[in-house]
N, C-alpha and C positions, 0 to 999 in steps of 0.2 A: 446577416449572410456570411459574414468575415469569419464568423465563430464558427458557422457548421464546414466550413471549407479547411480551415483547419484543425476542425475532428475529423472532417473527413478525411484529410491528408495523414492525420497521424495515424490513426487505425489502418489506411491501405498500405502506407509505410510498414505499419508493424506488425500486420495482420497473422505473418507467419509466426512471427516471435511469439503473439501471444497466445497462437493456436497450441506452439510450443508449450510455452509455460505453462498453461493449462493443464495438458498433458500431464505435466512432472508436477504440477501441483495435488492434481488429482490421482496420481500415481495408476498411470495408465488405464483409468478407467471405459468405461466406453460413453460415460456420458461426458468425458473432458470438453471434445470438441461444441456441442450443448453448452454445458456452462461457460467457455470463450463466448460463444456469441451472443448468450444471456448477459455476461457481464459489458461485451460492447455495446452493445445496446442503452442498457442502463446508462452507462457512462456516459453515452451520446446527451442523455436526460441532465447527466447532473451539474450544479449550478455553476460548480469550480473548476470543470474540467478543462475549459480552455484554458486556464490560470495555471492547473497542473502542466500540461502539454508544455504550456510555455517556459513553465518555471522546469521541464524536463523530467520530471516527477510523473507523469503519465504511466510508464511502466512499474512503479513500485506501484502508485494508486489500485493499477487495475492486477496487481497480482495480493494484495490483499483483498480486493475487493471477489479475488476466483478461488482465492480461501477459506474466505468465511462463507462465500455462496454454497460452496462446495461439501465443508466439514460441520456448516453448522447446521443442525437439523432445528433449528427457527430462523433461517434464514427465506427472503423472500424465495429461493431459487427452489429452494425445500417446500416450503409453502406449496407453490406455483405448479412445479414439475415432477416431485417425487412423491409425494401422499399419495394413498392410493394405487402406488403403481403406475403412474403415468408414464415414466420415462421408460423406454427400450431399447433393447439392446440393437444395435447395428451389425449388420454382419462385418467381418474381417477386413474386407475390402474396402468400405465406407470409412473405415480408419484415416484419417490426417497422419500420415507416415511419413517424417521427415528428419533427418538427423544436423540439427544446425545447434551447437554447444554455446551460441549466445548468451544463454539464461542460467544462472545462477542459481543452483537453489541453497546453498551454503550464505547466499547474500541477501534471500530473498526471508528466509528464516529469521536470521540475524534484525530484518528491519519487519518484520511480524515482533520478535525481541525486545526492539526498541520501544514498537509501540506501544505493548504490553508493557515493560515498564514504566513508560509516560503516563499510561489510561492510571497506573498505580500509584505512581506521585501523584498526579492529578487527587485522588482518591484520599489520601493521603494527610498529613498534617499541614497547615500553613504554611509551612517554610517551603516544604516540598510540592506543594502547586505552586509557590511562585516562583520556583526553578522551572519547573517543565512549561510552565506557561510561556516565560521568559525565552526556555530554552526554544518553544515551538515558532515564536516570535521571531529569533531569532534564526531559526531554520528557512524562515519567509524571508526576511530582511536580515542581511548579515553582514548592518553597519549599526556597531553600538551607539555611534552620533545621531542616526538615523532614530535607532529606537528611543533613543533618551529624548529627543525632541515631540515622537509621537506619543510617548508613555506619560514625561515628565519628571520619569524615573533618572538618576544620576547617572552618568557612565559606566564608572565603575562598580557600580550598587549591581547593574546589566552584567557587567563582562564578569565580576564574581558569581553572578548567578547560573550563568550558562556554565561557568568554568567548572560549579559547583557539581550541576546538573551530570554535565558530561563524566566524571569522577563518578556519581554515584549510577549515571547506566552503566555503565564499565565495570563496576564493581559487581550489578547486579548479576550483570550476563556473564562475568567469569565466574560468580559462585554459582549459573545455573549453567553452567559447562559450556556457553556459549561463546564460539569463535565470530570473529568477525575481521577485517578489514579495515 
């Protein structure tokens, strides 16, 4: 019960924010407000969500998760709601019309960036999955004593790999012209 109270409260908390982001993810579409409530829903489902919420991570989660719903045309949301022609348009007035500059999208792009580089090490040669692994590890847990105790891996073996990690997203996202923060 402790868990859905706390999705519940995060989503009513953020409800507008992410009506928002939506919006500007979906670049003023009319199904924006549609896909916020598809992807809260979802999230409500998924396994890690109270983990995100906690760890603060709840608004990056669910603004990737309103981007791929959104732009991928094999995504469940596409799947589900747009084949066919299912979805429809709202008149003007059913619009969510609200002007609150919280969201990011120069931030929100940037850690779409990230992740895309990571899914790419991952992908990638040995060396370079066991930086991003490390690094994602350490994105969870961001005490190298910590990790070296759970892993078994050395400290420093850790703190060069992240150090390694972070050097080569950096590198990636200024050679694909990406700003970040």
């Amino acid at each position: 019960m402790n868990r859905l109270k706390t999705l519940n409260k995060f989503l009513t908390d953020n409800y507008d924010d992410i009506v928002l982001m939506s919006k500007k993810i979906c670049r003023g579409s009319h199904e924006s407000e549609e896909v916020a409530h598809y992807v809260m829903a979802e999230f409500m489902e998924h396994e890690r969500a109270t983990e995100l919420v906690e760890a603060k991570r709840g608004m990056n989660f669910l603004s990737g998760m309103i981007h791929r719903s959104y732009h991928s045309s094999t995504s469940r949301y596409h799947t589900i709601y747009r084949q066919k022609g299912r979805v429809h348009e709202l008149n003007q007035k059913h619009y969510n019309r609200q002007d609150n500059d919280t969201y990011s999208i120069e931030q929100d792009n940037a850690t779409e960036a990230i992740q895309g580089v990571l899914e790419d090490m991952e992908a990638g040669s040995i060396e370079l999955w066991f930086r991003a692994t490390l690094f994602r590890m350490y994105m969870k847990e961001d005490n190298f004593s910590e990790l070296s105790r759970q892993t078994k891996i050395p400290r420093t073996s850790i703190a060069k790999a992240v150090e390694e990690a972070t050097l080569y997203i950096q590198q990636q996202l200024k050679n694909n012209n990406i700003t970040y923060e």
